[in-house]
Every structure is written in structure tokens, then in C-alpha cells.
C-alpha positions as CSV (number, residue, x, y, z in Angstrom):
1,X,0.0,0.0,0.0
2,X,1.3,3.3,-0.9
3,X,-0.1,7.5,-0.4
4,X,0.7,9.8,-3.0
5,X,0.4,12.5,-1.6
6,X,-1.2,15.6,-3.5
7,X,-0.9,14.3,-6.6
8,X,-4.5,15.8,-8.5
9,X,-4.8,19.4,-8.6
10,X,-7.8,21.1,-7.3
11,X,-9.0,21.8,-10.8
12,X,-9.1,17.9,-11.5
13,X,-10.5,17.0,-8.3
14,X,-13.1,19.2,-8.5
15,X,-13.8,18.2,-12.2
16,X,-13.9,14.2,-11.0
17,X,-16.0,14.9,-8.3
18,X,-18.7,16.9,-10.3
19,X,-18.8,14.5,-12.6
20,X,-19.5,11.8,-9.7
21,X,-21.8,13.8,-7.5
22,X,-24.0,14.8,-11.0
23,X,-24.5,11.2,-11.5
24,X,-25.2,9.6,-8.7
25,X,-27.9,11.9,-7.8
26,X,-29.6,11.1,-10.8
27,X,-27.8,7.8,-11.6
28,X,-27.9,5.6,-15.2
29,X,-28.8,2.2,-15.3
30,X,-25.8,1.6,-17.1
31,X,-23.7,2.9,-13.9
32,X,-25.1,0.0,-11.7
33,X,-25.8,2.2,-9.2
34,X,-26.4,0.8,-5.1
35,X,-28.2,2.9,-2.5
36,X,-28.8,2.5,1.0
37,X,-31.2,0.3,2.4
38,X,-33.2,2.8,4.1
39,X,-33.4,5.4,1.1
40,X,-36.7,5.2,-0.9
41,X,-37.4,8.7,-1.4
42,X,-33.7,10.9,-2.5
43,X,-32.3,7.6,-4.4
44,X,-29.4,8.9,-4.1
45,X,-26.6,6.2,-5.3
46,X,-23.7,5.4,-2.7
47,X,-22.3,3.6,-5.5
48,X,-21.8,3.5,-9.1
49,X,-19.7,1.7,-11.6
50,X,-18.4,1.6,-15.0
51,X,-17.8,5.6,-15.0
52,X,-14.7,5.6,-18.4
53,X,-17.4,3.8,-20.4
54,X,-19.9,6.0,-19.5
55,X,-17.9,9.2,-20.5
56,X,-15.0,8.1,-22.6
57,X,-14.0,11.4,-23.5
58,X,-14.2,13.3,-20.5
59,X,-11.9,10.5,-18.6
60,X,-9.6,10.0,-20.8
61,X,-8.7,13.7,-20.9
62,X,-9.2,13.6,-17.2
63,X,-6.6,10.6,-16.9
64,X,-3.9,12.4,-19.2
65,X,-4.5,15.9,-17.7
66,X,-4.5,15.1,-13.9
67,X,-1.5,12.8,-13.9
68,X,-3.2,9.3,-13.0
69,X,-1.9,8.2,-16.1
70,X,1.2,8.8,-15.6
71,X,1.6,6.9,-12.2
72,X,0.2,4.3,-13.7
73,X,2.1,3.8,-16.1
74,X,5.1,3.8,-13.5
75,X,3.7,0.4,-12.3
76,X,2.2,-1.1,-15.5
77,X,4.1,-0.7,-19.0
78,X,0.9,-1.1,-20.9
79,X,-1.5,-0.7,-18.3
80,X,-5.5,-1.5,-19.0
81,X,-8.9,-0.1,-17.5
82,X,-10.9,-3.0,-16.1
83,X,-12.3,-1.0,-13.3
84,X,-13.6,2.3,-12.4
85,X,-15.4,3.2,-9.7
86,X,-17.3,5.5,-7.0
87,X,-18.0,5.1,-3.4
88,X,-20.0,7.7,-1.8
89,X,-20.6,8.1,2.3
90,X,-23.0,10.8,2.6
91,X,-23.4,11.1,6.2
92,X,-23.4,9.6,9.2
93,X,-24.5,5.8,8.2
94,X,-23.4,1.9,8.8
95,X,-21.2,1.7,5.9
96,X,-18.4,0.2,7.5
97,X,-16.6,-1.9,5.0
98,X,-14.9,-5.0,6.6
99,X,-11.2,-6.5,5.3
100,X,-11.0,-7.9,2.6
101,X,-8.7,-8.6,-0.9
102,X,-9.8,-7.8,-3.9
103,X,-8.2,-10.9,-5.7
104,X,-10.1,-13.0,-3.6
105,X,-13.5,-11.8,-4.6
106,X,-12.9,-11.4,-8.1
107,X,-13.7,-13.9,-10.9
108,X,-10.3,-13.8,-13.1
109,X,-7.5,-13.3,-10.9
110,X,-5.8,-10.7,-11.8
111,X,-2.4,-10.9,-10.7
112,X,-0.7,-7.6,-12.3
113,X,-4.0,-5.8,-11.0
114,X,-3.2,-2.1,-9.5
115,X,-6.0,0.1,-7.6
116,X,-5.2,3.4,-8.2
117,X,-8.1,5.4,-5.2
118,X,-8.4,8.7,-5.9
119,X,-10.0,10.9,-2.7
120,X,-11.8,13.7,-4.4
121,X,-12.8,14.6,-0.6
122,X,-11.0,14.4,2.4
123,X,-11.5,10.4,3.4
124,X,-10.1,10.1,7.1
125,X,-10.8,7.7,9.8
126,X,-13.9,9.8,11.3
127,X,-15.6,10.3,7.6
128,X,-15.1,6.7,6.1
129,X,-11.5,6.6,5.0
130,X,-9.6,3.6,4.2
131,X,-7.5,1.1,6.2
132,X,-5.3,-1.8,5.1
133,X,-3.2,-4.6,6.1
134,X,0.2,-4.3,5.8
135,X,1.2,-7.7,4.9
136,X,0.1,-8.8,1.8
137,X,2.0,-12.3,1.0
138,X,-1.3,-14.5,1.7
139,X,-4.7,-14.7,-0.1
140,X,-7.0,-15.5,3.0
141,X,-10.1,-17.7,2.8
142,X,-13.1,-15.0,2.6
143,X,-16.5,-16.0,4.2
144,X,-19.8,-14.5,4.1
145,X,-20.3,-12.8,7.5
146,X,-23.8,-11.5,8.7
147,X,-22.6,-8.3,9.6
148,X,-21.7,-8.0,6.7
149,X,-23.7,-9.6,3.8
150,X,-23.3,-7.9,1.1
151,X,-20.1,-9.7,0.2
152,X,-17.7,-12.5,1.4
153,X,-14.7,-10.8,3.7
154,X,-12.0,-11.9,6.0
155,X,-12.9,-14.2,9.0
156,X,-10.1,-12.7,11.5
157,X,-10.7,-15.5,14.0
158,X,-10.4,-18.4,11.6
159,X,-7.1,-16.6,9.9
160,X,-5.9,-15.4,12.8
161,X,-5.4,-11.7,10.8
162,X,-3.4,-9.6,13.9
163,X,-6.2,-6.4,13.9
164,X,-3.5,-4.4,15.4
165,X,-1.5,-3.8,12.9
166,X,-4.4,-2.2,10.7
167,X,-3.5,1.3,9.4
168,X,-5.3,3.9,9.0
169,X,-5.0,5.6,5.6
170,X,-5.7,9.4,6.3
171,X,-5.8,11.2,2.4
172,X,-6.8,14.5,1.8
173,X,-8.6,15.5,-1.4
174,X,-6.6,15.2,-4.0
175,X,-4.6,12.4,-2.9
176,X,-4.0,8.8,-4.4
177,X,-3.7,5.3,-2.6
178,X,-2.4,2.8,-4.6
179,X,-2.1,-0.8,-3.7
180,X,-1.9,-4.4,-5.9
181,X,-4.3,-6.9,-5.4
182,X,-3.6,-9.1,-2.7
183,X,-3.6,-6.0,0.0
184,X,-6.1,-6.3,2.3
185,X,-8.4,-3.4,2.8
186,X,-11.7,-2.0,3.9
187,X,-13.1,1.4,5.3
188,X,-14.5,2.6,8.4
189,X,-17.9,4.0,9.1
190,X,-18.9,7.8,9.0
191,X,-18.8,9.0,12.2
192,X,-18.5,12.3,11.9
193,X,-21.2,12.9,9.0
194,X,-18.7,14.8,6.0
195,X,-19.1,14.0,2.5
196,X,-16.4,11.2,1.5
197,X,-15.8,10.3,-1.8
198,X,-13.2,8.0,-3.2
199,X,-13.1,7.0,-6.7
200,X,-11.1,3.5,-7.3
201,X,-9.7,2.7,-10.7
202,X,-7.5,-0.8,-11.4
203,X,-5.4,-1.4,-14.1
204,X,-3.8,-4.4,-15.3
205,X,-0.9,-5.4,-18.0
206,X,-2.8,-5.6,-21.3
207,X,-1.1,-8.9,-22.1
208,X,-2.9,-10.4,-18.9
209,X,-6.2,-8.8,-19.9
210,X,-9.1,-11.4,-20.5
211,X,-12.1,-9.2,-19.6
212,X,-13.4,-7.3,-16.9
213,X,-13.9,-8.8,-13.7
């Protein structure tokens, strides 16, 4: 897991997060947008997917202007878009996000896979921001937990996962996490009730690419 620290400009991160905010308050089909249980009358999306296909040209003058690009292609030499994503925490809400690895979850295991989150907020530990595992040299067994059902996650008992060495991941706006696909992650609740936005995007090598995930 890695920070970048400051690396959009306001200009861009404003730009990204207009374009995020815009859509998921009136949100596409095509975006596969999720909402909270409890919200029948805004419909607000917390999440939505598939944003680059959704506005080719905007992103990809987005990618090339803001510099995400160009990290990327520090890790990757021919680096390819299989996901890109938006994860909104409104307010103050149960949205805790237990640990978990994305390789685990996914159906074609990616093994050159990079996440590239963007924060186009400020995403602390009091507003929903990130945490990860620092050791990322085993792919755990994920369960379904009932906590937790909306996906299979990281039984800490049966693995035996040492919770303290969790970090915290503060970001400001404008700052990038980056991390591969065995790095076990999640985020914490909003406590605090500020508006946090994070916007992943993975890349792998083309030459592994078979399809999205």
C-alpha cells in the first residue's frame, strides 16, 4: 500500500468529483448504481460503476491531464482499465466496510492488477477513510459474515489476521492510494457525517487482460 500524496490538482479533483456527484444523484442504469437500504425517497446512489465507459471522452482527458496516467504507467508498462469506480458516504450511516482482498473476490485473478483510489474529498478515519493490512504475502479464505452480507470478507478468527496492525490511511482531497491486489483493505464508518468520496480505478498489464472482472 502506498499515499501519493497531493498528486490531482484542485482543478481535476473538482472536475472528477462533479462529474461523480451529478451522476449519482440522478444515476444511469448503465452505472449500476447501489443505495442504502433505508433510502426510498432521494435515491441517491452510494455507489456507481463503469464511470470511463460512461464518459469516454471526458476521462480520458481527465486521466492524461490530472497525472493518474502517468503513475500508472510507473507500475504497468501497458497498463489496461478494467475497473472504475465511485464510493460515496453521505453522512453519518453503517457503511463500515470490513477486510477484505480484492483478488479473492474477483472472478479472473488478476495478478498484475493495480488500484489506483483517488480521494476527491477528504477520506479520514472519522468520515469513512480507508485502512489496510500491511502484509500482503497470503490470499485469505473469505466467508460471508452476517454483519456483513453484502459480500464475502475476511474471518479474522479463523485466519488469525493480527487487527492491530491495521492502518489507518488518512488522504486529503486530491490524494491517491495505490495498492496491488492481494492488500487487504476496507473502510470505516462515517462517524462524523462529512461527505467522502473515493473513486477506485484498477489497471492491469494488457497482455494479462481477458475481460473485466
Amino acid at each position: 500500500m502506498k499515499i501519493v500524496r497531493g498528486l490531482l490538482s484542485p482543478k481535476h479533483t473538482a472536475a472528477a468529483l462533479e462529474w461523480v456527484m451529478g451522476r449519482s444523484e440522478r444515476p444511469a442504469g448503465a452505472l449500476e448504481p447501489e443505495f442504502d437500504i433505508c433510502d426510498d425517497e432521494r435515491r441517491l446512489a452510494k455507489k456507481i460503476r463503469k464511470l470511463y465507459w460512461a464518459d469516454q471522452p471526458f476521462w480520458d482527458a481527465w486521466l492524461a491531464e490530472s497525472g493518474l496516467d502517468g503513475l500508472c504507467r510507473q507500475v504497468l508498462k501497458k497498463p489496461k482499465l478494467i475497473k472504475h469506480a465511485a464510493f460515496i458516504k453521505r453522512g453519518r450511516d453503517e457503511s463500515y466496510i470490513p477486510l477484505h482482498q480484492d483478488i479473492a473476490l474477483w472472478e479472473r485473478k488478476y495478478r498484475s492488477a493495480v488500484t489506483f483510489w483517488v480521494a476527491l474529498t477528504e477520506a479520514k478515519r472519522a468520515n469513512g477513510g480507508m485502512f489496510f493490512y500491511p502484509d500482503n504475502s497470503v490470499v485469505y479464505r473469505h466467508v460471508l459474515d452476517i454483519r456483513y452480507p453484502m459480500f464475502k470478507c475476511i474471518n479474522e478468527e479463523e485466519t488469525r489476521v493480527d487487527m492491530t496492525r491495521i492502518v489507518d490511511a488518512e488522504l486529503d482531497a486530491g490524494d491517491v492510494l495505490q495498492w496491488d491486489a492481494a492488500t487487504a483493505h476496507g473502510s470505516h464508518a462515517n462517524e462524523n457525517g462529512l461527505l467522502r468520496v473515493g473513486m477506485p480505478l484498477v489497471f492491469v498489464e494488457e497482455d494479462e487482460y481477458d475481460g473485466f472482472i
